[in-house]
N, C-alpha and C positions, 0 to 999 in steps of 0.2 A: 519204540522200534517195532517193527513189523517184522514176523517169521517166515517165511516159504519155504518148504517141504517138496523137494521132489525126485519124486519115483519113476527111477530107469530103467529101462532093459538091460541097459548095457551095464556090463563088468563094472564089480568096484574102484578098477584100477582108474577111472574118470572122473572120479568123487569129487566133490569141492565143493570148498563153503567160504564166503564173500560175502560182505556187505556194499551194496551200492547205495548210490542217493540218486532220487528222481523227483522233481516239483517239491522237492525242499526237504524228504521225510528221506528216512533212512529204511531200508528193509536187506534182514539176514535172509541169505539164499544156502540150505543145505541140497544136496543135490547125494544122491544113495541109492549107488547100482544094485541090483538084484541078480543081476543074470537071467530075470524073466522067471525067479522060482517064485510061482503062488504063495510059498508058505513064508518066505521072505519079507513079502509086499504085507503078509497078515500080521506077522510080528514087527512088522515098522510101524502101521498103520495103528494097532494094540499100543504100540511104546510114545508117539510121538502125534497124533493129532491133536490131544488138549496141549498141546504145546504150540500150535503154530496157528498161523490166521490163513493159509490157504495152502489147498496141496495140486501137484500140478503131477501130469503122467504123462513122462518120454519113453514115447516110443511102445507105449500101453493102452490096451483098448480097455474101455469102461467093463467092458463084457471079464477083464480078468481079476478086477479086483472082490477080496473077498466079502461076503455077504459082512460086513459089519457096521454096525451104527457109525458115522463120520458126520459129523456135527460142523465140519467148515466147507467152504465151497471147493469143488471137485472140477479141474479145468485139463484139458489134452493140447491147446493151443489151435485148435480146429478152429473156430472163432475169429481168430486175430489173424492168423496163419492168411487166408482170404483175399484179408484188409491188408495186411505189411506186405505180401508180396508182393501184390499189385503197385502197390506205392512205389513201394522199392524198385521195380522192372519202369515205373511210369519215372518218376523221380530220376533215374538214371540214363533214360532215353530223351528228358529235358535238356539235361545237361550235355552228355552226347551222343545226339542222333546218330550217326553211325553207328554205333556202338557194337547191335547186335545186326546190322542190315545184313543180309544175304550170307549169316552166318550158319554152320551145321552146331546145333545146340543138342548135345545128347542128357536126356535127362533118366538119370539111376532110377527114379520111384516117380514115374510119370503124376500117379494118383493124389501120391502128398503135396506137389508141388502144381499142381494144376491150375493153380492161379495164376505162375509165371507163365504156362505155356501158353494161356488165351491170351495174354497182355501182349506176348512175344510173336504168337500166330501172327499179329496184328501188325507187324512191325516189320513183315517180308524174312526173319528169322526160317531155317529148315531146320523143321523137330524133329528128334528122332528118340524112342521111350526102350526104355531097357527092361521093362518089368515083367514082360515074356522069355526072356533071357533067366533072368533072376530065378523065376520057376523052375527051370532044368527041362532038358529035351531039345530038341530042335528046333526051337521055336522062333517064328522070323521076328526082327527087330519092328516094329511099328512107326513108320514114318508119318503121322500126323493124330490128330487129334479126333477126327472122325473115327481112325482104326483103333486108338484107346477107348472110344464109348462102346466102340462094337465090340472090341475083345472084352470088358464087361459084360455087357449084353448078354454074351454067348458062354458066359462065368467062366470064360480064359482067368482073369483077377476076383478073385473071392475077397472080402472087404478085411481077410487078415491083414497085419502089416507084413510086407516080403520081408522074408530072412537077412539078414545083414551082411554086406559081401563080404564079411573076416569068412562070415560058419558057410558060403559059399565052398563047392566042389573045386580042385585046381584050375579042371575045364572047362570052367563056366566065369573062375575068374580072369582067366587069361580070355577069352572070349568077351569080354569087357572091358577090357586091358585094349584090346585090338579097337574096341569100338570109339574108345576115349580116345587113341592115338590119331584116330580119324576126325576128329568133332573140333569143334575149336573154344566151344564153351561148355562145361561139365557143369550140371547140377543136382546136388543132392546133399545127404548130409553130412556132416561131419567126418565121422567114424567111417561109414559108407567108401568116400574119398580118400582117406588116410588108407584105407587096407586096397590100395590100387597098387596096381605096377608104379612105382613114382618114374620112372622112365618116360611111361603114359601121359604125365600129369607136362611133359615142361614145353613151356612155352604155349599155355592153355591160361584160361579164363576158368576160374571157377565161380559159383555162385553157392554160400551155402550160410549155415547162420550160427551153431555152436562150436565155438575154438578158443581154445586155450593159446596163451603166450608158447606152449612150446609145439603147439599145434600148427601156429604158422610159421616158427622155426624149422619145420618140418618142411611142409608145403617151398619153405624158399630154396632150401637145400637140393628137392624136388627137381628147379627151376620154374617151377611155378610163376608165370608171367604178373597173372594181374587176379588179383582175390576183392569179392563182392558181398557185401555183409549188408543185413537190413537195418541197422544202425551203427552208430558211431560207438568206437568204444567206451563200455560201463565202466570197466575194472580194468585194472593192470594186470595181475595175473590170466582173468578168465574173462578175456575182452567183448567178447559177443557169448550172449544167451539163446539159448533154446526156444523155438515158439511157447512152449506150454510153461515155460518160467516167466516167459514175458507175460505172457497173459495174466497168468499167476501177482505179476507184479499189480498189473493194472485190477484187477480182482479185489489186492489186497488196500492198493492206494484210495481208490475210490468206493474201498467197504460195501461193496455188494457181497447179496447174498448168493450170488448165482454166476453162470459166465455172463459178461457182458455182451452188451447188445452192442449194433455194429455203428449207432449213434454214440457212443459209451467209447468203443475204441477211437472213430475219429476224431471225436475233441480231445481222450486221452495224447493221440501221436502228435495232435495238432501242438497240446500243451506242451507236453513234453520236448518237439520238434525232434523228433527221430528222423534221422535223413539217413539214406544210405550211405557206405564208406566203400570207396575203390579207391584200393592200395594197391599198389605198382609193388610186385613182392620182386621182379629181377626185369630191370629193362632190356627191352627188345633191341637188339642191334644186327639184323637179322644180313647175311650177306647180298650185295645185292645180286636179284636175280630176275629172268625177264622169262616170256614164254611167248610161242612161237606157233602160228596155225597154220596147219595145209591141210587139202586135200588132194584127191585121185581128179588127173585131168582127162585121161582116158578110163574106159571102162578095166582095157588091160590090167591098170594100175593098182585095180582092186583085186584082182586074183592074183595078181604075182607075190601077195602075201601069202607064205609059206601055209598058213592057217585058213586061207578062205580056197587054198586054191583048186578044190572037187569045183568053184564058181564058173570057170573056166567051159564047164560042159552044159553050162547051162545057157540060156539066150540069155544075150548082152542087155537087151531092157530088161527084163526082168531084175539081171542083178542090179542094175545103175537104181531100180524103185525100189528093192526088197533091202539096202542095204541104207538108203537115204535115210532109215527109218534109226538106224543104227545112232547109241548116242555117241558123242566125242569120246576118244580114244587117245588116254596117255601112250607113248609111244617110248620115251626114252630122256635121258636127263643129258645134258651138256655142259660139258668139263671143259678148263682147258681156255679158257679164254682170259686174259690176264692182260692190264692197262699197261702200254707201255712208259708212260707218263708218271704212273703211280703207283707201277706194281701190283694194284688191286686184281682181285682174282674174282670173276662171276662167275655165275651158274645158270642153264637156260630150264628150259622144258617143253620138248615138242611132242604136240598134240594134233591128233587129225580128226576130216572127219569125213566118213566117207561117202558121200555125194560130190556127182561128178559137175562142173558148170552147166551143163545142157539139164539134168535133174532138177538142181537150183531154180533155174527157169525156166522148168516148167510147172514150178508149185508156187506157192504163194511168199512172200519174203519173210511173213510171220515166220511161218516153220524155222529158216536159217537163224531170224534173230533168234529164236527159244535157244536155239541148239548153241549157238556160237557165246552168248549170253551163259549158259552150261558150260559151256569149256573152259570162260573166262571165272568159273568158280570154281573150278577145278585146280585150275590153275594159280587163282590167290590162297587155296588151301596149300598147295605143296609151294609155298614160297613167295610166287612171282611177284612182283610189283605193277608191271609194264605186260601187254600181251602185242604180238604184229600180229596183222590180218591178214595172211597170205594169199596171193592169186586170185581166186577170185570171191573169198570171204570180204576183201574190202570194198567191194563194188555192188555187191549184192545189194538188193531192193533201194534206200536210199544213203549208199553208199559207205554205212559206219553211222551214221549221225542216231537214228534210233538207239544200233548198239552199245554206242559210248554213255546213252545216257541210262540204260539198264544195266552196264558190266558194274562189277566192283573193281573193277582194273582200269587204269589207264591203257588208251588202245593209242595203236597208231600203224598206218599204212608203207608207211617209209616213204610217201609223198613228200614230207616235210625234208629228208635228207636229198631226195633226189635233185627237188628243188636249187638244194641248197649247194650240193656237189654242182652243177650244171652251169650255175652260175658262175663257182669259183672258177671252173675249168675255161669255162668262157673269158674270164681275165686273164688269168694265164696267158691263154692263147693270144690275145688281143696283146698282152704286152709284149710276148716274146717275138711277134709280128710286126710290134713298132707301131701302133693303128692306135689314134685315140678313138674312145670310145662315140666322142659327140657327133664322129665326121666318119662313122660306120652304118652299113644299111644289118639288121637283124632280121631274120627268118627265125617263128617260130612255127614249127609245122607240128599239126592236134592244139590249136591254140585254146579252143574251148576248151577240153579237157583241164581235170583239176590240177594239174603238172605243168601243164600248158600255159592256163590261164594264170597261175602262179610267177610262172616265168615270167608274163610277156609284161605283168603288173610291175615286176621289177625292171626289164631294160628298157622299158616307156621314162625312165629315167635318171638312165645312165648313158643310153645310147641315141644319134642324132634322128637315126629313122627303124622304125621295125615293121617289119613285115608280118599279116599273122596268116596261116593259113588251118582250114578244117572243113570237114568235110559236109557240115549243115549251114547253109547260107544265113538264115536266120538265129540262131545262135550266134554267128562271128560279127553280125550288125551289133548283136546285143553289146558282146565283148568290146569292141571299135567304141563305141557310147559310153559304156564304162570306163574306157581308154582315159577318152578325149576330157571326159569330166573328171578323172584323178589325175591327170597331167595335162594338161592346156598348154596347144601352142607345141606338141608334139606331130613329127608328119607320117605319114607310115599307110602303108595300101591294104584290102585284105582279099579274099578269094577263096574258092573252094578247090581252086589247081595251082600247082605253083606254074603252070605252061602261060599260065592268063592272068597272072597279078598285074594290077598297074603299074607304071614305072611313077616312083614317088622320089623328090628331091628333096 
């Protein structure tokens, strides 16, 4: 049987000792908090190296251990750390691609974990790094990965490991508490995660890699939605391992004398097949909720806001350009809507934004999709399933179709209802009337339009003759040909006036 030795920063109340089996060998894992005292690590290290076949350091830089002869291989999991996460973040975006798409991922210790965030960058993920936070001060959050090399750069992060959020300040941890409640996937480590607001934690995505059995007892109580581990459970009691035990493993299985090399690890995970574990810790049954976009139709619209309205005194183009620039704006939650059918009770969320139609066209339609694409992830963060495109967001540039295929929301214009009402109300009428439908003439007036067009597609065959009327001659030829080839043998006139239609029998 194989030994492992490993030395942590963290409190002894973490301790634990387990034997796994991996490729057929057995190996003991001692695991002997320090609290980070140098003189601790010297007298473990004095008591217990000719005792074990590899030592591994959580949450220890080589720089602390004490000047003493150690005769077995010395691993931190830097190494492997690399290799597993990538895997893990790649391996899990195999399986489901959605997973992390157009998600806010805040990561506790950007630095440690900076393997998941390239993998993630890459995957349309929004990162956001908490380790200027961690330091104390005012320090802005870090939205991307270029702003983490620069706050290096400028020795913002010194190559210590940050403090740990238990020995964090109140204000600094409730300042991260805020930042988690905002994000929808947390990652970092262990310990890190547990000393959060658990309030913060429910209905979130974590990613992290050392937990004990009553660590995710923890986490579920939490509400903790769905937990990500870079392998499957070793042990029952201490289900997932630390990078630097794992290494440690692989160190000790494959009897080297040194850390392994990154050829060394791949065959090792390959052998072994460590696959990542997503465990559903409390299923999402989230109430249903929808959200809602408008904008200012008039310039008025924008200063009558209590908050903008010094606008007022200024010229009206100016504000319609100075305020386009403005991003989507939550506005207010919607209560109070409740199925008569089923009793179910929803919830909205309206959001605007404020550019006025005449602004819209006169920039480019990119601009609107960014923005409106922005809203609609605003909006699946606080809930929404579903977004309407109001007025005149559903028309812009090519009508929703780019939109729909950038939002993480289902969109919709309310065409499909309008459609749908118009018709029914059309029978109605027709029956209350006494009038069959085959031996009726129909008028749809804007028959090109996508409302229009919709209609006329359905009474082409229900009704005996239809009329289509719009105001582009070439379009309602197009339409009439469309007509004529999905219903044949239908009779029906069209025109740009209803004064001048044909008379059709």
């Amino acid at each position: 049987m194989k030994h492992i030795l490993s030395i942590s920063a963290n409190p002894s109340q973490r301790d634990y000792t387990i034997t796994v089996a991996i490729l057929g060998q057995h190996i003991k894992v001692r695991r002997i908090g320090t609290n980070a005292s140098t003189a601790s690590i010297a007298s473990i290290l004095a008591t217990h190296t000719d005792q074990v076949d590899g030592i591994s350091l959580h949450n220890l830089a080589y720089t602390t251990l004490p000047t003493l002869p150690v005769s077995v291989p010395v691993v931190d999991g830097a190494a492997l750390q690399g290799v597993l996460q990538r895997w893990t973040i790649r391996r899990a975006l195999d399986l489901h691609p959605e997973l992390f798409r157009q998600r806010r991922v805040l990561f506790l210790n950007g630095q440690t974990h900076r393997a998941i965030a390239d993998v993630l960058a890459s995957a349309a993920a929004n990162l956001l790094f908490a380790d200027l936070v961690r330091r104390g001060g005012p320090l802005p959050v870090l939205r991307s990965l270029a702003h983490l090399d620069c706050a290096r750069a400028m020795g913002l992060l010194p190559p210590q490991p940050l403090p740990p959020v238990d020995r964090l300040s109140r204000r600094i941890r409730a300042r991260l508490s805020r930042l988690c409640e905002q994000a929808d996937i947390i990652v970092g480590s262990a310990r890190d995660i547990l000393a959060l607001e658990p309030d913060s934690l429910r209905g979130k995505m974590v990613l992290t890699d050392e937990l004990a059995l009553a660590d995710i007892a923890t986490l579920r109580q939490c509400g903790l939605a769905t937990l990500i581990t870079p392998t499957t459970p070793l042990h029952d009691t201490q289900p997932f391992l630390s990078m630097d035990v794992l290494e440690a493993i692989v160190v000790a299985v494959l009897e080297l004398d040194g850390p392994p090399t990154e050829a060394d690890l791949l065959d090792f995970i390959a052998a072994a097949r460590w696959q990542p574990a997503i465990e559903i810790l409390n299923e999402k049954q989230p109430r249903p909720s929808f959200a809602f976009l408008i904008h200012p139709i008039v310039t008025s619209d924008i200063y009558n806001n209590k908050w903008v309205r010094f606008a007022r005194y200024l010229p009206q183009r100016f504000v319609e350009w100075f305020f386009a620039f403005f991003p989507p704006v939550y506005l207010s939650r919607i209560r109070g809507i409740r199925s008569a059918a089923t009793g179910e009770e929803i919830t909205g969320v309206l959001m605007t934004l404020a550019s006025t139609p005449r602004e819209m066209l006169r920039r480019h339609p990119e601009q609107s999709y960014r923005r409106i694409t922005h809203a609609a992830r605003i909006a699946e963060r606080k809930g929404a399933q579903i977004m309407g495109l109001g007025a005149f967001t559903s028309v812009v540039g090519d009508a929703g179709v780019t939109i729909a295929r950038r939002s993480p929301l289902a969109l919709t214009s309310g065409n499909a209802l309008t459609v749908a009402t118009t018709l029914e109300t059309t029978r109605l009428a027709l029956a209350q009337m006494g009038h069959d439908p085959q031996h009726v003439r129909a008028m749809v007036v804007g028959a090109t339009g996508s409302i229009g067009a919709a209609c006329a597609r359905m009474l082409v065959r229900e009704c005996g003759d239809v009329v289509l009327v719009a105001p582009r001659p070439e379009r309602l030829l197009g339409l009439k040909y469309e007509l004529e080839a999905e219903a044949p043998g239908h009779t029906g006139g069209g025109g740009d006036r209803p004064d001048r239609l044909p008379c059709s029998g």
